[in-house]
Short mmCIF file of the C-alpha atoms (twelve columns), coordinates in Angstrom:
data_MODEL
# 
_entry.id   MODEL 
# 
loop_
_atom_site.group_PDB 
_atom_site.id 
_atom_site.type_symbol 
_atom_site.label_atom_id 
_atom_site.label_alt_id 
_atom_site.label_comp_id 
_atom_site.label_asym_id 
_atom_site.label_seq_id 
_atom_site.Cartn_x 
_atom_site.Cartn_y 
_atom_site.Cartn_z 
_atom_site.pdbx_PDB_model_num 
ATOM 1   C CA . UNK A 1   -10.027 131.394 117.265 1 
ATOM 2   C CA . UNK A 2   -8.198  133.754 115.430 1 
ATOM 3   C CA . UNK A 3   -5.459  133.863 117.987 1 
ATOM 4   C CA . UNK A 4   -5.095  130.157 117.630 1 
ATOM 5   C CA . UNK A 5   -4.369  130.139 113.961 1 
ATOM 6   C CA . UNK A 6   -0.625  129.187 113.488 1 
ATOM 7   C CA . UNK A 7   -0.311  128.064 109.790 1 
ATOM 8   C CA . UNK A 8   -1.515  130.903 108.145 1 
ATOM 9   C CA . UNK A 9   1.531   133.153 109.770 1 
ATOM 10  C CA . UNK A 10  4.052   130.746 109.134 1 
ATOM 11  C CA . UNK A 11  5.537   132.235 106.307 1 
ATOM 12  C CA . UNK A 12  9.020   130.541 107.238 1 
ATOM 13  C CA . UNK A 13  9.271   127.660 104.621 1 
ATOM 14  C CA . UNK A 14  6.485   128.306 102.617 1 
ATOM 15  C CA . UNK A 15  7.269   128.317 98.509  1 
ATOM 16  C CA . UNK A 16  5.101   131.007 96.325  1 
ATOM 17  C CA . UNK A 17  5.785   130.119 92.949  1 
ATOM 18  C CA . UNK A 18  5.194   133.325 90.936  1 
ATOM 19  C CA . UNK A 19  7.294   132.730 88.051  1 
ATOM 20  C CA . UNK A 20  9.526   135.797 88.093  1 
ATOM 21  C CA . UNK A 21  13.190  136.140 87.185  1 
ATOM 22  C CA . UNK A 22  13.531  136.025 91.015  1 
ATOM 23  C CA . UNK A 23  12.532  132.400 91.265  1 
ATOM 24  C CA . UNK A 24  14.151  131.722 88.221  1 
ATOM 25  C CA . UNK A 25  17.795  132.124 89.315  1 
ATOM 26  C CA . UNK A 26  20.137  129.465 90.504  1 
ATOM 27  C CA . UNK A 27  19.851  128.135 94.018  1 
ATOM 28  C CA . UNK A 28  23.414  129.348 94.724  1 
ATOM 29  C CA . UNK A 29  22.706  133.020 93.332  1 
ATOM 30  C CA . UNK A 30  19.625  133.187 96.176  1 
ATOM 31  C CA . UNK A 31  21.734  131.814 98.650  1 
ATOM 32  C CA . UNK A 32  23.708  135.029 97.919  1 
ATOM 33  C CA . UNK A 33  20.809  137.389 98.170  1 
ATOM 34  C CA . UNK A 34  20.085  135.647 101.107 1 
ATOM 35  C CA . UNK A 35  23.614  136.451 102.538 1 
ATOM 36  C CA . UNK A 36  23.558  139.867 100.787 1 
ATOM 37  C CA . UNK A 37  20.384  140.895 103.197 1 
ATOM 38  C CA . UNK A 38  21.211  139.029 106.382 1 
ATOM 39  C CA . UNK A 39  24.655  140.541 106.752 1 
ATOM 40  C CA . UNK A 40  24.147  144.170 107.009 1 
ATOM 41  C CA . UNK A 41  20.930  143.084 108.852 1 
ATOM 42  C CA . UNK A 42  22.761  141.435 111.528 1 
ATOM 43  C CA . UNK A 43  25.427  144.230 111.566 1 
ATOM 44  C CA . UNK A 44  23.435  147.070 111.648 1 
ATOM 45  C CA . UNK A 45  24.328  149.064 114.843 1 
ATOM 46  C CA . UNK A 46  21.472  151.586 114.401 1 
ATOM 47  C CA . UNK A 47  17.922  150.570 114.544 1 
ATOM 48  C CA . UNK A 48  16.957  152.786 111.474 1 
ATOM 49  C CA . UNK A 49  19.355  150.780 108.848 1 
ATOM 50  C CA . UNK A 50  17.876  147.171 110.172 1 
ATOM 51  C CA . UNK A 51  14.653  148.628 108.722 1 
ATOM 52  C CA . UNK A 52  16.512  149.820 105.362 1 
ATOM 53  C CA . UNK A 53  17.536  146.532 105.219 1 
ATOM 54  C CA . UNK A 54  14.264  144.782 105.923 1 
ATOM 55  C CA . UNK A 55  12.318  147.696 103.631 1 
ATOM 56  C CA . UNK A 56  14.829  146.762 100.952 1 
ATOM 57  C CA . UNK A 57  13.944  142.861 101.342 1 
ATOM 58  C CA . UNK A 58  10.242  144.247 100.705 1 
ATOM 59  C CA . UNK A 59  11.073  145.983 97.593  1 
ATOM 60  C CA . UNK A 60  13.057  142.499 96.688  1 
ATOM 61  C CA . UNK A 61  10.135  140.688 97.166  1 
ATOM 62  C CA . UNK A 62  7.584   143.233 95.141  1 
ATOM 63  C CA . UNK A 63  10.177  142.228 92.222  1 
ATOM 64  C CA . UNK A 64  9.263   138.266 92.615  1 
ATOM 65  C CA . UNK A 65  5.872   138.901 92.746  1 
ATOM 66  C CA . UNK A 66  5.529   138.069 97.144  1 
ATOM 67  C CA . UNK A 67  2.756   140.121 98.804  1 
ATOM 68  C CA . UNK A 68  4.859   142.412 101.368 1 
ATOM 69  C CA . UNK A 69  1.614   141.230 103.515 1 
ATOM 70  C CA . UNK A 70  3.060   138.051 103.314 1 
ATOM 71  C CA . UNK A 71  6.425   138.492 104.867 1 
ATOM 72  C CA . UNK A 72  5.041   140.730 107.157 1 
ATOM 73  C CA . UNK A 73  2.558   138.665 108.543 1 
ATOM 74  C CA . UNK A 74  5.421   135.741 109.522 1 
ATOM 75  C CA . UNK A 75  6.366   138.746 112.469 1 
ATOM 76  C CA . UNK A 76  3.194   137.855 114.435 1 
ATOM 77  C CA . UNK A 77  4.525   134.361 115.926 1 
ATOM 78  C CA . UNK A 78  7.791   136.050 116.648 1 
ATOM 79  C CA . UNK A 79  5.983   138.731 119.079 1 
ATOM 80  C CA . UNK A 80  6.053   136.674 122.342 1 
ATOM 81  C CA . UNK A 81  9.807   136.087 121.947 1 
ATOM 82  C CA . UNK A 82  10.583  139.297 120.862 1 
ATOM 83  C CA . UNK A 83  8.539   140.763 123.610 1 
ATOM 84  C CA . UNK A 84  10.649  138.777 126.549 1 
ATOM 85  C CA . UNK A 85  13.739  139.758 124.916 1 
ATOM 86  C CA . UNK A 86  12.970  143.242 125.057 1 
ATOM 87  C CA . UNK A 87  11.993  142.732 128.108 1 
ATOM 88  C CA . UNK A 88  14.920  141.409 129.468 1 
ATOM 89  C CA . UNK A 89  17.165  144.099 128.375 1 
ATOM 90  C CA . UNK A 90  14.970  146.944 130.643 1 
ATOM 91  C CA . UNK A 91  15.268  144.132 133.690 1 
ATOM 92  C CA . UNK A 92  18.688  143.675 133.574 1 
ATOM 93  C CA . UNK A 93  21.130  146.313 133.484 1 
ATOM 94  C CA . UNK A 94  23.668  147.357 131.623 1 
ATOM 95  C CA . UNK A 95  26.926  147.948 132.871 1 
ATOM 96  C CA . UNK A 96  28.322  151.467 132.128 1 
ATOM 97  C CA . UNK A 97  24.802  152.423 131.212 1 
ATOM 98  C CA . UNK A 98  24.956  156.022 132.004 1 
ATOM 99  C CA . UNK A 99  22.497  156.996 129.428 1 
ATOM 100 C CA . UNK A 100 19.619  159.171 130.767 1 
ATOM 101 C CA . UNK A 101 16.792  157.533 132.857 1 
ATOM 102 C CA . UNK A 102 13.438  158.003 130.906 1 
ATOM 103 C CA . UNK A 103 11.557  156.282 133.686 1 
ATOM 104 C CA . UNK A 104 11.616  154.712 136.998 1 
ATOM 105 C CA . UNK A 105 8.994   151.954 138.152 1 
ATOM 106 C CA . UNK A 106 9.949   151.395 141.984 1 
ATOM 107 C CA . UNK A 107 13.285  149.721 141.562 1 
ATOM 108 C CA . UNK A 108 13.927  149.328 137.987 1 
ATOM 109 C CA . UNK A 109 15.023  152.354 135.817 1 
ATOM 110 C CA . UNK A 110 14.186  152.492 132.706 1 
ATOM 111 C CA . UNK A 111 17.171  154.241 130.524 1 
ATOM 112 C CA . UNK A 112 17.711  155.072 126.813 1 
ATOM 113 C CA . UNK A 113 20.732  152.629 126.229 1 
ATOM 114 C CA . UNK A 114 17.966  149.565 127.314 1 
ATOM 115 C CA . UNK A 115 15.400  151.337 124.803 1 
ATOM 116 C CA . UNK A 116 17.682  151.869 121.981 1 
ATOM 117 C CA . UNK A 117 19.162  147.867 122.749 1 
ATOM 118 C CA . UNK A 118 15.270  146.822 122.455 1 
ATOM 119 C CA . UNK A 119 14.675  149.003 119.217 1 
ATOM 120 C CA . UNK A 120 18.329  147.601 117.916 1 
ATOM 121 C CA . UNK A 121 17.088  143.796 118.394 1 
ATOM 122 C CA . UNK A 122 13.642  144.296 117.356 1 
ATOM 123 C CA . UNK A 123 14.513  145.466 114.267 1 
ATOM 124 C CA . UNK A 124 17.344  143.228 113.817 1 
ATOM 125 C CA . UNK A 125 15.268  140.190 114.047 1 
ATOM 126 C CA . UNK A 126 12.368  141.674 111.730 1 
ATOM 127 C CA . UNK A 127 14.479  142.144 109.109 1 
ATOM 128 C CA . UNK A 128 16.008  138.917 109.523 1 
ATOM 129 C CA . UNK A 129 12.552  137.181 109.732 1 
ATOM 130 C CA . UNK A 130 11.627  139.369 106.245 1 
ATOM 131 C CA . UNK A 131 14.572  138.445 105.099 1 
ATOM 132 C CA . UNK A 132 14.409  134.362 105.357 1 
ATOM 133 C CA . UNK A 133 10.924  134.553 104.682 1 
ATOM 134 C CA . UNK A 134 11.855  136.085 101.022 1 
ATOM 135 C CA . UNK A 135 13.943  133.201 100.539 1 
ATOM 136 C CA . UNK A 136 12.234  130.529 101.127 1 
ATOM 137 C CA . UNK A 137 9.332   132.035 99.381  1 
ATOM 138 C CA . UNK A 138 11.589  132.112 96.162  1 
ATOM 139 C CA . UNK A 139 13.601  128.954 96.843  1 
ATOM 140 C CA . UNK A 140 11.809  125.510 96.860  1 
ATOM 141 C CA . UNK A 141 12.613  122.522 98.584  1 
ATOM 142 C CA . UNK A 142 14.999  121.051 96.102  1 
ATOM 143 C CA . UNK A 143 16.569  124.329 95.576  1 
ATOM 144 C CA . UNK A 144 17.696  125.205 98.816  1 
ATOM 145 C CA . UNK A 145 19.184  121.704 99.091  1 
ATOM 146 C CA . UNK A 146 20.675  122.074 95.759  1 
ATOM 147 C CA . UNK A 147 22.382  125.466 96.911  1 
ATOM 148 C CA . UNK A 148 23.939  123.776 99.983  1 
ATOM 149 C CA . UNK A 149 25.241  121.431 98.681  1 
ATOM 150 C CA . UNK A 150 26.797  124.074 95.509  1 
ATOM 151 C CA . UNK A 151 28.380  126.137 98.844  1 
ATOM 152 C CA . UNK A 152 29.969  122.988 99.914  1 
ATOM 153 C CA . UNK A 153 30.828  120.940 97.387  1 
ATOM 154 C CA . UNK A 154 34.866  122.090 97.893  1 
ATOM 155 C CA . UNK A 155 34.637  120.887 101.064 1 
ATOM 156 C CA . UNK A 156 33.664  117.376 100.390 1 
ATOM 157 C CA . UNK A 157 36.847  116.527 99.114  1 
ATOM 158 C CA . UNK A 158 37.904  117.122 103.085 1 
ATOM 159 C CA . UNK A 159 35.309  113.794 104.132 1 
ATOM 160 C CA . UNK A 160 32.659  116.813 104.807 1 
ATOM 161 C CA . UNK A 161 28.924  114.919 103.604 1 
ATOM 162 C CA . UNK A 162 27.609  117.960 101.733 1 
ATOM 163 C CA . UNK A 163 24.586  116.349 100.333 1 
ATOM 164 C CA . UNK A 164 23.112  115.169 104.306 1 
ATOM 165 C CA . UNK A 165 23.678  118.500 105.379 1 
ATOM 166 C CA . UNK A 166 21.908  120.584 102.706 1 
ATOM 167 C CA . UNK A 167 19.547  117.472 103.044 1 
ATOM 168 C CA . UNK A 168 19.447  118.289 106.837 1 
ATOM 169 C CA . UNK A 169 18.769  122.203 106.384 1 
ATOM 170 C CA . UNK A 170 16.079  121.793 103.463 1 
ATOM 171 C CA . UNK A 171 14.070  118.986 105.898 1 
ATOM 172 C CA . UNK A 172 14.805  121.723 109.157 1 
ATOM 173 C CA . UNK A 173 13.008  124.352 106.554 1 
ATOM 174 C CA . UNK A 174 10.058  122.498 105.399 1 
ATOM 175 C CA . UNK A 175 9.114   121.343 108.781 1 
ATOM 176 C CA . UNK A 176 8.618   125.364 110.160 1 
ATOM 177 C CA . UNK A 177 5.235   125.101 108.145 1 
ATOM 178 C CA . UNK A 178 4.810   121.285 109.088 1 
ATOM 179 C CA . UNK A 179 4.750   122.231 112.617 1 
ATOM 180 C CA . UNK A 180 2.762   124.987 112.781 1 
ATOM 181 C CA . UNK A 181 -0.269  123.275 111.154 1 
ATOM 182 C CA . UNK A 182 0.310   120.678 113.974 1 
ATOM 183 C CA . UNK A 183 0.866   123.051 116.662 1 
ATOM 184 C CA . UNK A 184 -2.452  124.774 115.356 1 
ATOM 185 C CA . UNK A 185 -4.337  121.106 115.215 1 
ATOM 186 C CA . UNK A 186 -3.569  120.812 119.305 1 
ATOM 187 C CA . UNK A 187 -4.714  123.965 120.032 1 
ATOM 188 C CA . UNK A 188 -7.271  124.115 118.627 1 
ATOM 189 C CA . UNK A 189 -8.681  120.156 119.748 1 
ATOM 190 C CA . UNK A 190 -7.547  121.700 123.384 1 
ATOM 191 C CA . UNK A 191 -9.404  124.741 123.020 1 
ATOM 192 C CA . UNK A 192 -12.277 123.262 121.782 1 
ATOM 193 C CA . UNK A 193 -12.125 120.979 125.383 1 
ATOM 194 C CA . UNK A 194 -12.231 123.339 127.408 1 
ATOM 195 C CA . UNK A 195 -8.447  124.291 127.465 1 
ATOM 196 C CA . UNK A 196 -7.465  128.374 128.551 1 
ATOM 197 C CA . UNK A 197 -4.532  129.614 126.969 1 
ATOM 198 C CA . UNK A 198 -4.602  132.588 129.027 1 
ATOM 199 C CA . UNK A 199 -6.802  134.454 126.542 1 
ATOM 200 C CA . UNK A 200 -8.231  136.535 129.231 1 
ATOM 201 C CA . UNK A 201 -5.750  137.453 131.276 1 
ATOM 202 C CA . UNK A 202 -2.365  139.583 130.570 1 
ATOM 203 C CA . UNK A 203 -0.297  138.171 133.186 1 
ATOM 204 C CA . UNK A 204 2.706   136.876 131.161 1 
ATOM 205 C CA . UNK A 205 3.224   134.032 133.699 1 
ATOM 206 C CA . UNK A 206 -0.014  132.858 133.156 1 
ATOM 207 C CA . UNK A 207 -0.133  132.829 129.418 1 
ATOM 208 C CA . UNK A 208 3.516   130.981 129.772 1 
ATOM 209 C CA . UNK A 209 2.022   128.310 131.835 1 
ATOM 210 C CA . UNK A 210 -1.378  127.908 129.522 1 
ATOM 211 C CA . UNK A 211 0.785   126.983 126.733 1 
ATOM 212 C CA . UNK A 212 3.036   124.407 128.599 1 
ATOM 213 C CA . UNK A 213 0.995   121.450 128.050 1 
ATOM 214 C CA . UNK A 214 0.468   121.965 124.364 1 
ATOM 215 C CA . UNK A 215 5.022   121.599 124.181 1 
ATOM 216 C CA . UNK A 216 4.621   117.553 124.950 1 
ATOM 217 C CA . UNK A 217 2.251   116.732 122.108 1 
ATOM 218 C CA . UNK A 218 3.778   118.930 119.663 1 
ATOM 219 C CA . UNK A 219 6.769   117.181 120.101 1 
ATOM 220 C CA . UNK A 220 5.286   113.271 120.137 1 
ATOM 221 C CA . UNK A 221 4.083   114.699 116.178 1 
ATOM 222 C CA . UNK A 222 7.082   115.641 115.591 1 
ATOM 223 C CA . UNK A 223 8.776   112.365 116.296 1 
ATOM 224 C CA . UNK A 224 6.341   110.763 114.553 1 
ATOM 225 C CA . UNK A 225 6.993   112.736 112.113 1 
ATOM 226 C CA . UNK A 226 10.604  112.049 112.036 1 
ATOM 227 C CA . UNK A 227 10.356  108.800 112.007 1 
ATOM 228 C CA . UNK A 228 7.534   108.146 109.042 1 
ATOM 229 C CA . UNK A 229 9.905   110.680 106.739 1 
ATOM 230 C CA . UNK A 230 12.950  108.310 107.916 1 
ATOM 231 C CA . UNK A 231 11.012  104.679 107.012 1 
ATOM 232 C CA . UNK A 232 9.987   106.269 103.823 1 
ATOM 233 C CA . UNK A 233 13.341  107.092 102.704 1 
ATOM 234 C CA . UNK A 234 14.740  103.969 104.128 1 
ATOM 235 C CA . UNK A 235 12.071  102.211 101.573 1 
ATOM 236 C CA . UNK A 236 13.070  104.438 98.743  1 
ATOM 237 C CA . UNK A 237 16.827  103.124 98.936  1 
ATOM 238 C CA . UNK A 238 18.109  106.134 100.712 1 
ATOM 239 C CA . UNK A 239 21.911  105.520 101.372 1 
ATOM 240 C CA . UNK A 240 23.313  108.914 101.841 1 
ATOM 241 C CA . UNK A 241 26.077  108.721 99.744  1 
ATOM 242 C CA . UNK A 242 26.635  110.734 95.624  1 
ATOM 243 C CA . UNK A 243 23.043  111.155 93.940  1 
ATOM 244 C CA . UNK A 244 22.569  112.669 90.803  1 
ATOM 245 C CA . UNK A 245 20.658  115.673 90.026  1 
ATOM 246 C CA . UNK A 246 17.456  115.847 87.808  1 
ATOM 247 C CA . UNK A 247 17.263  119.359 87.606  1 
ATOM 248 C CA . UNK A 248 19.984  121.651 85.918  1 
ATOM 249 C CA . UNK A 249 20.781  125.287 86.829  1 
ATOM 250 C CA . UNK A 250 22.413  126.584 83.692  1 
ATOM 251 C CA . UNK A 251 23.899  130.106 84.836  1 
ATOM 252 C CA . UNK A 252 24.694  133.060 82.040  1 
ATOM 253 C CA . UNK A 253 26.941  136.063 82.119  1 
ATOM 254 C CA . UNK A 254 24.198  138.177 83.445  1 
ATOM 255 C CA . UNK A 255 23.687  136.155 86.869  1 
ATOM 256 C CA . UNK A 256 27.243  135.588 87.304  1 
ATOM 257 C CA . UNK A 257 27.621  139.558 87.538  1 
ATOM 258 C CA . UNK A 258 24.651  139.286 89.495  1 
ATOM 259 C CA . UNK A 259 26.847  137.148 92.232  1 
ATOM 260 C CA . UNK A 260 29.428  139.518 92.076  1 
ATOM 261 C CA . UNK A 261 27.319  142.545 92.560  1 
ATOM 262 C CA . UNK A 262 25.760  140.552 95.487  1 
ATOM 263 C CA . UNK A 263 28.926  139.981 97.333  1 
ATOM 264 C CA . UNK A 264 29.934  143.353 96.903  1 
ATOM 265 C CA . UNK A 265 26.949  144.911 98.394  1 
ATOM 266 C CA . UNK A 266 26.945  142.573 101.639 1 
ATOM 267 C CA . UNK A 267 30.771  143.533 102.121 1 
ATOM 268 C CA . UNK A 268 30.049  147.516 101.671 1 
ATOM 269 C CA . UNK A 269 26.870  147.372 103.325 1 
ATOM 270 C CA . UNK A 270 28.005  146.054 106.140 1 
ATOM 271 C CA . UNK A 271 30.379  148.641 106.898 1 
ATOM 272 C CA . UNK A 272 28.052  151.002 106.116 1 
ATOM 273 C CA . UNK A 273 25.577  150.003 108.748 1 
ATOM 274 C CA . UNK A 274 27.835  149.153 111.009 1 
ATOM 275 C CA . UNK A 275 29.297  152.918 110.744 1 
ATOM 276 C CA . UNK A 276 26.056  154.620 110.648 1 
ATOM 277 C CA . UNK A 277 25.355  157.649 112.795 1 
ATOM 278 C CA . UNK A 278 22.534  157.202 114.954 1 
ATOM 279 C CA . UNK A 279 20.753  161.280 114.879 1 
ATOM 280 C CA . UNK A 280 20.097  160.337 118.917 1 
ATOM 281 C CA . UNK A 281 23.785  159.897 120.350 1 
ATOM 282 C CA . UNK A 282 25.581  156.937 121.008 1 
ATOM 283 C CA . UNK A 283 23.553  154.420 122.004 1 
ATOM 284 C CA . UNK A 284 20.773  154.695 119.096 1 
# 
């Protein structure tokens, strides 16, 4: 059963309240540690300074008090995806690719460009994964609504609803965790029927088509879902429109520099990454 256990590696969404000066900044400071990380993450060329990014999330999160365990644990549900992708990149080739051919199965070559692509994207999405998971570890609900709607606030003067979309985004983040315990709930109740999710077998194709049938009731709870969160705002008065806040942020000198120091890393780390020599030619 412990392959069927969903929940517990959805770290996506989940708040740990630790009560460190990490969790107690302002929503719109962690939005820009969250942009401060993801950047250079995203533009890292080599593989190598995706993981300085993601082992500098790590040390983040040792400072608020979040088990490194944690954030790596949230990997695990990413593997199957992550796995196709790679694969993907040593089915298809590149063109141009006239890297050196590390191995040849029949009529697929295997070269260094599609290995160092693989390693590139692997590591890209782990430290993105680490990255998200850190923030909505140290942001709650409210908060990360809060800090969307402190990012766009200019723009509402332009007719732009501000408050449904961070409303939108803090819903699509607490429903990662919502979904998993459901997703785990199926499974399981299959499993326990007499269901094979391909536990036994390693042909991909298999495994793919074992988990089909859990995709249609997974969805039915989350439309149910959807719809009791909708008839329970619609019974609260929910309109939409200006609300007023309950909680204050007050921000001092110190976190303002903070922000400032934040946007200047993400700028120069993201050159930096995306300049980085790679110590095995071109392609790594």
């Amino acid at each position: 059963m412990k392959d069927l256990e969903f929940f517990r590696n959805a770290t996506l969404g989940q708040y740990v309240d630790s009560h460190s000066r990490v969790h107690a900044l302002a929503p719109l400071t962690k939005y820009l540690g969250l942009f401060a990380l993801a950047a250079p993450a995203l533009a890292s060329r080599p593989a190598y300074a995706a993981l300085a990014v993601m082992a500098l999330g790590l040390l983040v999160a040792l400072a608020a008090k979040v088990r490194p365990a944690f954030l790596l644990r949230g990997l695990k549900p990413a593997l199957p995806a992550l796995a196709l992708i790679m694969a993907l990149q040593v089915l298809l080739s590149w063109p141009g690719d006239e890297s050196a051919v590390l191995l040849r199965l029949g009529p697929i070559d295997v070269t260094l460009a599609e290995l160092a692509n693989s390693a590139r994207i692997a590591a890209r999405l782990a430290a993105l994964m680490v990255t998200l998971g850190l923030f909505t570890a140290t942001a709650s609900e409210s908060q990360i609504v809060h800090g969307i709607e402190d990012i766009l606030s200019p723009l509402s003067r332009l007719g732009i609803p501000a408050h449904r979309l961070a409303l939108v985004v803090g819903i699509a983040f607490r429903f990662i965790p919502i979904l998993a315990g459901e997703a785990e709930l199926i499974v399981k109740a299959q499993a326990s029927r007499g269901a094979d999710f391909g536990s036994g077998t390693r042909n991909p194709v298999r495994r793919v088509k074992a988990w089909l049938p859990v995709l249609v009731p997974l969805m039915l709870r989350a439309l149910e879902r959807s719809e009791s969160l909708v008839e329970a705002m619609e019974a609260r008065g929910y309109s939409g429109g200006l609300r007023s806040r309950l909680a204050s942020y007050p921000v001092g000198s110190g976190e303002k520099a903070l922000r400032a120091g934040l946007v200047l890393f993400a700028v120069v780390s993201v050159i930096l990454v995306s300049r980085a020599p790679s110590p095995f030619g071109t392609w790594l």
